[in-house]
C-alpha positions as CSV (number, residue, x, y, z in Angstrom):
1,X,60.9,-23.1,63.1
2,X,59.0,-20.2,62.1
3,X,55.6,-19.4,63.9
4,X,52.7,-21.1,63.2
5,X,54.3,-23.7,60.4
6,X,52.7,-27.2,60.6
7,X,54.8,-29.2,63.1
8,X,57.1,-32.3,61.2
9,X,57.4,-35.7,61.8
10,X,58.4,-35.4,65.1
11,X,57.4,-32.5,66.7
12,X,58.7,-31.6,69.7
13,X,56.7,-29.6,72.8
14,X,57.5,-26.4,71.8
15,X,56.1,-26.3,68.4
16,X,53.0,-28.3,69.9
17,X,52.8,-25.0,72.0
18,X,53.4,-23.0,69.2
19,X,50.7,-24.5,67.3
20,X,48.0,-24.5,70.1
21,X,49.0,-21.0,70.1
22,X,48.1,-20.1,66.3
23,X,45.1,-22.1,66.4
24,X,43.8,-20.3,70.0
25,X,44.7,-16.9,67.9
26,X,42.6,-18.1,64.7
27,X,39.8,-19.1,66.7
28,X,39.5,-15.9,68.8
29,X,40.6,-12.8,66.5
30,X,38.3,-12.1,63.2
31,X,41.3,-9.9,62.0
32,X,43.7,-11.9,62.5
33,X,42.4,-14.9,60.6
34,X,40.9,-12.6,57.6
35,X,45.0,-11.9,57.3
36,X,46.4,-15.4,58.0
37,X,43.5,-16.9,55.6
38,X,45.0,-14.3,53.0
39,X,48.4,-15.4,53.4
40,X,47.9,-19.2,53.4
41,X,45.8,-18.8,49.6
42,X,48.9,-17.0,48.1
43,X,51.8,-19.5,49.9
44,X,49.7,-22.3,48.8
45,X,48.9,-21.0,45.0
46,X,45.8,-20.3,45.4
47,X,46.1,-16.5,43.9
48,X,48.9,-14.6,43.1
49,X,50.3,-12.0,45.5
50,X,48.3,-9.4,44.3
51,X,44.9,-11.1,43.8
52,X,42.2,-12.1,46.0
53,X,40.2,-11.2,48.9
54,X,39.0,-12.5,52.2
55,X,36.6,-11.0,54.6
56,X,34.2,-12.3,57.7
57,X,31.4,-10.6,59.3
58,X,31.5,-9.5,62.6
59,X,28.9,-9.1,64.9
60,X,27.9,-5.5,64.7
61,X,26.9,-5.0,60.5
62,X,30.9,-4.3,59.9
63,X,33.1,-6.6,57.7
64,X,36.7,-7.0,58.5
65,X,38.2,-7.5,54.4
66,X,41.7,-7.8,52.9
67,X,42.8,-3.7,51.5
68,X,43.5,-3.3,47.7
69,X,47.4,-2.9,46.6
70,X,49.0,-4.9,48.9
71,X,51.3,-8.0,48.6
72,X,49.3,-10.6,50.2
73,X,52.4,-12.1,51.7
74,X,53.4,-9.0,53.8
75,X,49.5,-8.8,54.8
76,X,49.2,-8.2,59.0
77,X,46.2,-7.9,60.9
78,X,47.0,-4.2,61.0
79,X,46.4,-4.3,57.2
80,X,42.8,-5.1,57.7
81,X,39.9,-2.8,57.3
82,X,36.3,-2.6,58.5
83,X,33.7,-1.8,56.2
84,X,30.0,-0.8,57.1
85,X,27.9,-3.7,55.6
86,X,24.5,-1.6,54.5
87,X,26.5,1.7,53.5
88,X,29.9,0.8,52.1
89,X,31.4,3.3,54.3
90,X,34.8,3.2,56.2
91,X,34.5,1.6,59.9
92,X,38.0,1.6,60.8
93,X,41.3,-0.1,60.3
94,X,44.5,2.0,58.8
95,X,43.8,5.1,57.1
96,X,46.4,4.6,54.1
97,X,44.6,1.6,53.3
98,X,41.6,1.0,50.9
99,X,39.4,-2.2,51.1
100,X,39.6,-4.6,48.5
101,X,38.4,-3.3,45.3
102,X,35.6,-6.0,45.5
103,X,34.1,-4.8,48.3
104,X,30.7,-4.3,47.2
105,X,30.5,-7.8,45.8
106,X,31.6,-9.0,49.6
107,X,28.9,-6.5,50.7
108,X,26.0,-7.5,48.5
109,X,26.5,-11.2,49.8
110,X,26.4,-10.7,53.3
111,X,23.3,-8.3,52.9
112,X,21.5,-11.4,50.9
113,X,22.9,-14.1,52.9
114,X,23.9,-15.2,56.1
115,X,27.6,-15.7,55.2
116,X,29.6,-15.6,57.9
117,X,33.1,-15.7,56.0
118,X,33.7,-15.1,51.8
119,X,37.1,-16.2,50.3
120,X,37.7,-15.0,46.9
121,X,40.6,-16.8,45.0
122,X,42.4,-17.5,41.7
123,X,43.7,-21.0,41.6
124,X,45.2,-22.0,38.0
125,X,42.3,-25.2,37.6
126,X,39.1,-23.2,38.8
127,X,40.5,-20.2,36.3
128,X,40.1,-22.9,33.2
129,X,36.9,-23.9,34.1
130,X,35.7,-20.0,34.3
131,X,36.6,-19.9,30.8
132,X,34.9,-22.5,29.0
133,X,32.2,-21.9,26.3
134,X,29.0,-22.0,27.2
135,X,27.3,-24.4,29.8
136,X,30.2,-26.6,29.6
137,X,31.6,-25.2,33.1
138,X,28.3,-25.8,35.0
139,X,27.6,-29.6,33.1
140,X,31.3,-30.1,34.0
141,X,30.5,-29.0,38.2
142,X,27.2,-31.5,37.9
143,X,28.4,-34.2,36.4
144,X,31.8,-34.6,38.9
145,X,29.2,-33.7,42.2
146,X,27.2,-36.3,40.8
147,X,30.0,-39.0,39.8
148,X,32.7,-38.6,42.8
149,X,31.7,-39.2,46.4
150,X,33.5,-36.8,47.9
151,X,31.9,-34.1,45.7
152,X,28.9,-35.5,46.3
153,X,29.4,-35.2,50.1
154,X,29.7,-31.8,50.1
155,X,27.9,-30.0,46.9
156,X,25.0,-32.8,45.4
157,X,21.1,-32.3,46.3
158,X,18.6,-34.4,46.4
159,X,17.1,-32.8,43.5
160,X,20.1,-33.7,41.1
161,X,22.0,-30.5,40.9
162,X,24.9,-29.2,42.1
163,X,25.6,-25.9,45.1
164,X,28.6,-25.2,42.9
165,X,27.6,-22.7,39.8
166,X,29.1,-21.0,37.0
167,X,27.6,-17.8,36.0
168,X,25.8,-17.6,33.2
169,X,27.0,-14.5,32.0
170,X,30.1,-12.4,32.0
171,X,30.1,-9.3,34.0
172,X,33.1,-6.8,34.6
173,X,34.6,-7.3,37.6
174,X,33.9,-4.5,40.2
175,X,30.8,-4.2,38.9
176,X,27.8,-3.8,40.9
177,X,26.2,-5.5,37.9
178,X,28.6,-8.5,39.0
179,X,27.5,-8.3,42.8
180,X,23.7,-8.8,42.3
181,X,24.0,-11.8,40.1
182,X,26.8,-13.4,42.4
183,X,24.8,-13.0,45.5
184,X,21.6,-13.6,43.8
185,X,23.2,-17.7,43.4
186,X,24.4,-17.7,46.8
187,X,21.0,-16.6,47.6
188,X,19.1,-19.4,46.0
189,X,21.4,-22.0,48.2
190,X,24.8,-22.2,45.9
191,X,27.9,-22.2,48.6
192,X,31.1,-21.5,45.7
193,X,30.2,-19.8,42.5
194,X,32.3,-19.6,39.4
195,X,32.6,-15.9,38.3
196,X,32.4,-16.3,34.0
197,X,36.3,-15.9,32.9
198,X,37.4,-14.5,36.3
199,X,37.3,-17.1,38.9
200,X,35.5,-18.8,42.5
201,X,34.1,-17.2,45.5
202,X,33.0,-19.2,48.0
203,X,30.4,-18.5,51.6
204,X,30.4,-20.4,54.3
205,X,29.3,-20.6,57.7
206,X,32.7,-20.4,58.9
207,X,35.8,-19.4,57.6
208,X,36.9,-23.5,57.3
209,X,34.1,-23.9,55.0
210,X,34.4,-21.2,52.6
211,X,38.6,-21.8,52.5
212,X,37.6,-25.8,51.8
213,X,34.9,-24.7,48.7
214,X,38.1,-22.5,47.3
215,X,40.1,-26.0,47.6
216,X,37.4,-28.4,46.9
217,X,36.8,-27.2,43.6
218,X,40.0,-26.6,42.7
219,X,40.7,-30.4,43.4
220,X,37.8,-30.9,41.2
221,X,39.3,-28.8,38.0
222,X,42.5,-30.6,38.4
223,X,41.3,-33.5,38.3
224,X,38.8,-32.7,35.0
225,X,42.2,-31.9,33.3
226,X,44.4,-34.7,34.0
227,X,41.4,-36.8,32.8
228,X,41.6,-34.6,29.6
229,X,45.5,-34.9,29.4
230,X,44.8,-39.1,29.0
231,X,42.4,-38.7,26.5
232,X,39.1,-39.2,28.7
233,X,35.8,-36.9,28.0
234,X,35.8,-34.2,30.5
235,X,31.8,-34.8,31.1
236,X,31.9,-38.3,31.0
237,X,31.6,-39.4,34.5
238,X,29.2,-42.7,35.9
239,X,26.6,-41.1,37.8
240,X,27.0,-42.8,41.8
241,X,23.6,-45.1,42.5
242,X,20.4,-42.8,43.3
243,X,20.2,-44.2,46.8
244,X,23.9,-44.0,47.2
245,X,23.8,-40.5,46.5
246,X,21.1,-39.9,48.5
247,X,23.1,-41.4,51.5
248,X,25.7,-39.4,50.6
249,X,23.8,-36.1,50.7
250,X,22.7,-36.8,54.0
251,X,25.8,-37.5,55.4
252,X,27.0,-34.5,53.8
253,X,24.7,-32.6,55.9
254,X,25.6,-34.2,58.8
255,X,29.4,-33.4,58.5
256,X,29.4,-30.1,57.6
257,X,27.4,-29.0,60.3
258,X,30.0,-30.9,62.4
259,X,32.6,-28.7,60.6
260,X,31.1,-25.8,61.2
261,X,30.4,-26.4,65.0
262,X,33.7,-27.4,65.5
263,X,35.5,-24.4,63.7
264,X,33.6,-21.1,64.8
């Protein structure tokens, strides 16, 4: 059994011990969990091996974020570099290695958030959504966070709108043009945000919460296409009750500030 794979059916000791292991590694070493978090989004399908980016702050203004030109499957901890939050600069980490070349969009975020952890992915459902016309993206995000519970849960207000967004506008990726108006939505209280035919990045708290936004709306897009596939209008979803949804909001609240308590 390799190291750190999910137990089966029934585990024995050992792999118990193994997995108490990973998890005690996760919890305790940044690095290590900026690489691991990488490697899971590309075994999963999440991006392919050459796309994507992960980073979390740390507790001195550096960020620990996946390097450019490297096959996310082979990434280590070793692999990681540091980056100076307010100056870009190198902080550390292996010198034939470069950080992501969306560094400055993981940069502006932190500097107008208080992100803890940004995943950056490319999952094949979240992709289509990036690319429809118009508002159709952002009516399609509202009316599934409005009409599903468990979207609800974790992405509806109480004024009616959604913390998922799609940008309004295309900007070229790598661009610092790109950065401000990402950050900018995270900024104004949005937790995943659809980048306009390129694809989601996602804050959170902790690393759990940004890696479940990534997921979540991925989950979301799927489903909006196999609706599609049967013939069913992709916007056409009853809205849940007002005080339902109101309910649902609050517990919302209430369990992802469990989540995030019980994942630091």
């Amino acid at each position: 059994m390799a190291h750190g794979s999910f137990p089966g059916r029934n585990p024995t000791p050992s792999s118990f011990r193994e997995r108490e292991r990973l998890i005690n590694q996760l919890q305790a070493d940044p690095v290590f969990r900026v690489a691991w978090e990488m490697n899971q989004l590309v075994e999963h399908g999440y991006c392919t091996p050459m796309g994507g980016n992960v980073s979390m702050r740390l507790s001195n203004g550096i960020m620990a974020v996946t390097p450019a030109h490297v096959d996310k499957r082979l990434l280590l901890p070793d692999d990681i570099v540091y980056v100076n939050i307010a100056s870009g600069n190198y902080d550390g980490g292996p010198k034939h290695r470069q950080p992501t070349s969306e560094t400055d969009l993981h940069r502006e975020i932190y500097q107008q958030t208080e992100a803890a952890a940004i995943v950056h992915a490319h999952p094949r459902s979240t992709v289509f959504l990036a690319q429809l016309d118009g508002n159709m993206g952002q009516q399609l995000i509202n009316a599934l966070s409005t009409g599903v519970p468990e979207y609800a849960v974790s992405w509806a207000t109480d004024e009616g709108d959604a913390k998922a967004s799609v940008t309004k506008e295309y900007e070229m990726m790598w661009s610092k043009e790109l950065a401000r108006q990402v950050a900018t939505e995270f900024a104004q209280g949005k937790t995943i945000v659809v980048m306009r035919n390129h694809g989601p990045i996602a804050i959170g708290a902790t690393m759990t919460q940004a890696v479940e936004q990534i997921m979540l709306l991925e989950e979301l897009c799927s489903h909006a296409l196999l609706k599609a596939m049967f013939g069913q209008q992709l916007l056409h979803t009853e809205a849940i009750p007002e005080q339902l949804r109101g309910n649902l909001v609050t517990a919302g609240t209430s369990y992802l500030k469990m989540v995030n308590e019980g994942n630091k």
